[in-house]
N, C-alpha and C positions, 0 to 999 in steps of 0.2 A: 761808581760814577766818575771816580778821577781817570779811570782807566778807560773810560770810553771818551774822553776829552782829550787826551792821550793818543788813542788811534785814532782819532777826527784829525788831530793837527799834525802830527809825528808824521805822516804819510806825504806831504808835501814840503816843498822845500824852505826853508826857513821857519818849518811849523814846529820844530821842538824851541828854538829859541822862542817863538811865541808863546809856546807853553811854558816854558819858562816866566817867564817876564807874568803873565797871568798869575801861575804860582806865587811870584812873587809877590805880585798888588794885591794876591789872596790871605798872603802869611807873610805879612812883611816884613818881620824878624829872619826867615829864613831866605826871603830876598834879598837880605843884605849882603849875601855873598855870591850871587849873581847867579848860584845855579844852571848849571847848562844837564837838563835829564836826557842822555845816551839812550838809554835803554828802560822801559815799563812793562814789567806784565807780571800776571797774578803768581803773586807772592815774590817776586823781583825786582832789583834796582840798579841803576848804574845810572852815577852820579859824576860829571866835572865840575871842582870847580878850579879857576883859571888863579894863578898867582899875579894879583895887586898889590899897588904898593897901598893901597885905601887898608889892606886882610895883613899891613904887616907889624912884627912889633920891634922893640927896638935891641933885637938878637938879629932883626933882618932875613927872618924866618916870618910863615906864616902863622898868626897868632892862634891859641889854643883853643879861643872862643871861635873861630872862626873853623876850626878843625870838630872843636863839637857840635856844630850847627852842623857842619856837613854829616858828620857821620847821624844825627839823630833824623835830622831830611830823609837823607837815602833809609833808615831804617822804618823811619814812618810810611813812606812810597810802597816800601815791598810789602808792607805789614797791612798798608789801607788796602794794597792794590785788591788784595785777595776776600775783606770783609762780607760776610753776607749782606745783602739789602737789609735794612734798618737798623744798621748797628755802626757805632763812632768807638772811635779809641781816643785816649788821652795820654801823655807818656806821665807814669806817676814814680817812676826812676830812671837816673841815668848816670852811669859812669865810665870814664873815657882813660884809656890809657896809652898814655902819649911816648912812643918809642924812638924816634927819631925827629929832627928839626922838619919841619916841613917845606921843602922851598920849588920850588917852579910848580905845575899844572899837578892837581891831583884828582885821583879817581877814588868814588866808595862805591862799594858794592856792597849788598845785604841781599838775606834771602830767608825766604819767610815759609816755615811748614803748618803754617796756620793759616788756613784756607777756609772759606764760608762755613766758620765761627756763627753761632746765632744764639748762644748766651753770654751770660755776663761769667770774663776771665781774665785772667792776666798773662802773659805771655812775653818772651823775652827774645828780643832781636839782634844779632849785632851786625854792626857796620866795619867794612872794615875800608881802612884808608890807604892807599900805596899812594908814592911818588911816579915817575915815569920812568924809572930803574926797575920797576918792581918791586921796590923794597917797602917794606910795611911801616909806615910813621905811624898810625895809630888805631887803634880798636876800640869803637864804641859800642856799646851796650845798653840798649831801650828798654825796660819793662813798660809796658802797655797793660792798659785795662781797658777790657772794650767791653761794650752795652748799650743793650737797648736803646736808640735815639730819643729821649724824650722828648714829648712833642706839649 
């Protein structure tokens, strides 16, 4: 579902920002960092998000909560993108390892070999975070449980 919301708005101009901004008023917590989705498709993610001074802490680096929001987004994106119909994931771990300060515009990526799943499993994603050097600030890592949508 999210991926067909995705290619509705992504294909015109200013339509990722709008999916954006949606995402956000969907999952406010993960709005908080303003989100900008590059790139969606099943089992895929590329994620910006932009360096504010709102995301920063007081090393004048981008803060750590804000480095793990990114990387658990972009690891849910690639990991929902792929779900079979009638099935939800929850993330029931997460741990993040923080290698460098994080400062200007950054990018995560994740990529997900779990693809229309249609029992209940758990499954482990990571996201990984560069700067705009390339160089890797940090890795995150989602364990997900996905199942049946209960209705």
């Amino acid at each position: 579902m999210i991926l067909d919301y995705w290619k509705k708005f992504s294909r015109y101009p200013g339509g990722k920002l709008v999916f954006g901004w949606m995402l956000g008023f969907f999952i406010p917590y993960s709005g908080s960092i303003t989100p900008e989705i590059q790139e969606l498709e099943v089992g895929y993610a590329k994620v910006l998000m932009r360096d504010r001074r709102r995301l920063r802490n007081h090393l004048n680096s981008l803060h750590a909560a804000a480095l793990m929001n990114l990387a658990e987004l972009t690891s849910g994106l690639a990991f929902i993108s792929g779900l079979g119909k009638g099935m939800q994931a929850i993330v029931t771990h997460f741990e993040v390892d923080y290698l460098k300060k994080g400062r200007g515009d950054l990018i995560a990526e994740a990529k997900s070999e779990f693809v229309g799943i249609e029992e209940e499993k758990k499954c482990q994603i990571e996201a990984i975070i560069r700067d705009a050097q390339d160089n890797i600030v940090a890795r995150g890592k989602a364990t997900w449980l996905i199942r049946p949508t209960k209705l």
